[in-house]
Structures are given as C-alpha cells and as structure tokens.
N, C-alpha and C positions, 0 to 999 in steps of 0.2 A: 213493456210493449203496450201501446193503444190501438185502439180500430178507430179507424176513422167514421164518422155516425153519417154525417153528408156525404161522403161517395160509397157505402153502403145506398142509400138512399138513392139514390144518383143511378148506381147499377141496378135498381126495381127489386130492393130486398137481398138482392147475391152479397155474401158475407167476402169481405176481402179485408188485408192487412195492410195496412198501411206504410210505404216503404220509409227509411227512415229520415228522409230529406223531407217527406213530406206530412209527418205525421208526429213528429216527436217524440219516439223515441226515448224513454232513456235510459239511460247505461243499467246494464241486470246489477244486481248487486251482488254480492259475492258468492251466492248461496245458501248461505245461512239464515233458516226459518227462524222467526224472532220467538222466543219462547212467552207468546203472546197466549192473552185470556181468550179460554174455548169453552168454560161451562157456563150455568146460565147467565143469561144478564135480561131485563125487562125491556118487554119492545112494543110499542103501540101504534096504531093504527095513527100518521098525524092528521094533524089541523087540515090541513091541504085536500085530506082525502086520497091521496096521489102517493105517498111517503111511508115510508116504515121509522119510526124513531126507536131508536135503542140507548138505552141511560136516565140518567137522571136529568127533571128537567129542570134543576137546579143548577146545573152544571158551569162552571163559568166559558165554556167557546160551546157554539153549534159549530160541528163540521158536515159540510152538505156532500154523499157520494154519488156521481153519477156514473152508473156499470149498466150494465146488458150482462145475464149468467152463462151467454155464450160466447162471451169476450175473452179471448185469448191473454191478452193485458189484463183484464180484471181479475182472472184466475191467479193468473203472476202475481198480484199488487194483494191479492186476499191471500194467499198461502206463503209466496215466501220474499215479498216485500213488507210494507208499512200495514198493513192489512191488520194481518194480527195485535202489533203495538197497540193500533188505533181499538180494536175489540175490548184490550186490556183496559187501556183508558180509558173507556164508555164504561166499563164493570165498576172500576174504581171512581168514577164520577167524574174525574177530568175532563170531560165532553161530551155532547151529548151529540149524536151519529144520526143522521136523518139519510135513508137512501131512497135515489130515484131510481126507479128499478127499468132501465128500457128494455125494448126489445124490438129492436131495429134488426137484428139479424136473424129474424125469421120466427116462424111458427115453433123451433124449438124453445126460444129465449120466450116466446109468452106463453107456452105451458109450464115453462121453471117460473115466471112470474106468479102465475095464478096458484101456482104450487106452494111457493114462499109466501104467497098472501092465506092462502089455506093454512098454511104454518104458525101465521100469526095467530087465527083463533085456537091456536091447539096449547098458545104459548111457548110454544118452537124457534120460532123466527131464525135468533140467532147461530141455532144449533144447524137448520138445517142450510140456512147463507154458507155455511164453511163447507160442510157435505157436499155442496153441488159445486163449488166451487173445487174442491179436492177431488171431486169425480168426473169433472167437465172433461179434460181430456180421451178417458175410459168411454163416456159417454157418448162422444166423438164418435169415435171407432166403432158406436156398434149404432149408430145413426141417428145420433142426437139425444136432444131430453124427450122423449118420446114419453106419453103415460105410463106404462111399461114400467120403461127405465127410474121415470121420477119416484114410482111408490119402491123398488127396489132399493134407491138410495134413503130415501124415504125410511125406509125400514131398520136402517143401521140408527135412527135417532129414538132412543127411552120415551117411550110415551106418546110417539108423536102420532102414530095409526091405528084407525080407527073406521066406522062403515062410514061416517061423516065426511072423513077428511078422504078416505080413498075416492068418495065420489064425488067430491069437489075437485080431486085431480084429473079426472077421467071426462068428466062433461064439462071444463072453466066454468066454475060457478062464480069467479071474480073476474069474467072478463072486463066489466066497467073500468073496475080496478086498473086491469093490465093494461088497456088504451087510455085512460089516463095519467097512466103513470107512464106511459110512451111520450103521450103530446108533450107532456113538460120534458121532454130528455129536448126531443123535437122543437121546443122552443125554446129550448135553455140558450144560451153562449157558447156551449161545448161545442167542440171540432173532433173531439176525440172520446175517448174513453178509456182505463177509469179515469175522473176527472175530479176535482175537490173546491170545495167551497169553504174557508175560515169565517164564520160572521160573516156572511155575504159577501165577499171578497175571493174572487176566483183567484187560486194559485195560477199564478202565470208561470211562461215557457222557465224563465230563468231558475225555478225553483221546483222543476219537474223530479228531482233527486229523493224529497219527499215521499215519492209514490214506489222506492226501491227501499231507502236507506230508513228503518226506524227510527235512528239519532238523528237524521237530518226531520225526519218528521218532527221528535219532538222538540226539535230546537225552534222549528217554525211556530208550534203551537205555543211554545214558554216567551218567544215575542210575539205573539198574535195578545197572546193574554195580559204580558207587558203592557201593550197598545189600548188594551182594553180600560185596563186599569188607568190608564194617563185621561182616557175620554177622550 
C-alpha cells in the first residue's frame, strides 16, 4: 500500500489512501514477516542535513527511503514487507539506508519525525524506526503520534529515555529538522510512498514488488550492484 504525498497535499494536509488505479498499489505479499535484522545497527545524522543514514558507509549500493511514520504503506513495507530484509542488509553492510523522513500527513507524522531525530542523538534511531512503525496502527486508534503516545512507545526501547530526550519529544526541539526533511520528500520525484532510491535511480512502477517481496528486493539489489560493478 502507498499514500499518495500530492493529493494529501492537494486536500490541505487531510491524510487519504490512495485508490489502487491511481496510486500503485502493490500486491500484499503473503504475510510472512521476513526474519529480518531488529538489533542495533549505526545511524547518523547525513550530509544533507535532512536524512538519517544507517550502515556502513562503505557499503557497496546507497538505497534512498522516502516514508512519512503515518503511512499506512510504509508501516506494511517496514513490518511485513522488504523493510526488515533491507534492516538486515544495512547491519551486515550490504547497503547503506538513508531515510527521508516526511511528514505530509499531518502534525502526527512531525512529532514521530522529531521523535526519531531525538532518537538519533540517543543512538536509537533504528530501534525506535521499527517501534513506531509496529505501533502506528495502535497509535491510530487512540489519536495519532501524540507526545503522549511517542514517549510510551518510546519506552519499550533499552536506553532510549531520558529528561533530554523526553523533552525534545514534548517541545520539537528538531523541528528545522522535521521541515527539512519534509521539503525534500516535497521535492523529490515521489507520487507516493514508501518509495525507494538504488544509487539514485528511482525504482519504477514495474518493480513495485520490491516493496512486498524480500527476494524480489534482493534480487533487485544483486543487479543494481551487478550494474555497479560493470560502471
């Protein structure tokens, strides 16, 4: 499932799904969570300013993600699609993951942002990406990522709370961050979300399977690297 970022936008911020003729769609995959990497992996602040990078930056592919943490698709695509594989891979070194973090659907998704950026200095990052994303739904139902709600989820992760970080969540102390890290979703190429970038090289419609199937992911990425390899 993706959300569509432009007719979000379009509607003045109201969060809608995108139907499937007109948003791409693609097929759920069968349900089976990949028994993908969930402990730590290293994750910095990038270049950009705008980005979270996780792995090594030795890695031989950069894969570029573009989510919003109140994306119905991105929750699907981090929990029981290609999500987790792709975690794995970043821990093991096979890629290095740079996420643009939007938050086009509202005031929830930018205090999950400022939350996850607050997570970064705690060295959390990745631990708590999965948490809000495995709790987004829950979340939902009791009226979004509310401050509240974020230090609760917040709290199931070792180490991560603290009087620093709870009040980094409670006042956005990274909002520069979070509008920055918005404009670039905002001017990226994306129509949707989640969305993926190989080496600069936006996966297109035809290879939307990627974002369900972890074998198809990493098939894509063993010829991206191929590719790479040829020059």
């Amino acid at each position: 499932m993706q959300v569509s970022r432009r007719s979000v936008l379009a509607a003045a911020g109201a969060a809608v799904i995108v139907p499937a003729a007109a948003g791409c769609l693609p097929a759920r995959w069968d349900g089976r969570a990949d028994e993908g990497y969930t402990g730590p992996v290293a994750a910095t602040l990038g270049a950009e300013g705008h980005t979270v990078v996780v792995g090594d930056p030795a890695a031989p592919l950069t894969v570029r993600v573009y989510e919003d943490p109140s994306c119905p698709g991105c929750a699907e695509f981090q929990t029981e699609g290609s999500g987790p594989r792709l975690r794995r891979m970043a821990a093991e070194g096979d890629v290095q993951v740079h996420y643009v973090l939007g938050s086009f659907l509202g005031n929830g998704s930018k205090r999950a942002v400022n939350a996850l950026r607050a997570s970064l200095d705690r060295g959390k990052f990745a631990e708590l990406h999965e948490v809000l994303h495995r709790g987004q739904a829950a979340a939902k139902r009791r009226g979004g990522f509310t401050g509240n709600t974020l230090l609760a989820l917040s709290s199931s992760v070792d180490g991560l709370r603290d009087a620093a970080f709870d009040e980094a969540v409670l006042t956005g102390r990274h909002r520069d961050f979070v509008e920055a890290a918005d404009r670039a979703v905002s001017t990226s190429w994306i129509k949707a979300t989640p969305a993926l970038e190989v080496d600069g090289r936006p996966v297109g419609k035809g290879d939307q399977d990627v974002l369900d199937d972890p074998d198809a992911l990493a098939r894509y990425l063993r010829r991206a690297r191929q590719r790479s390899a040829r020059g």
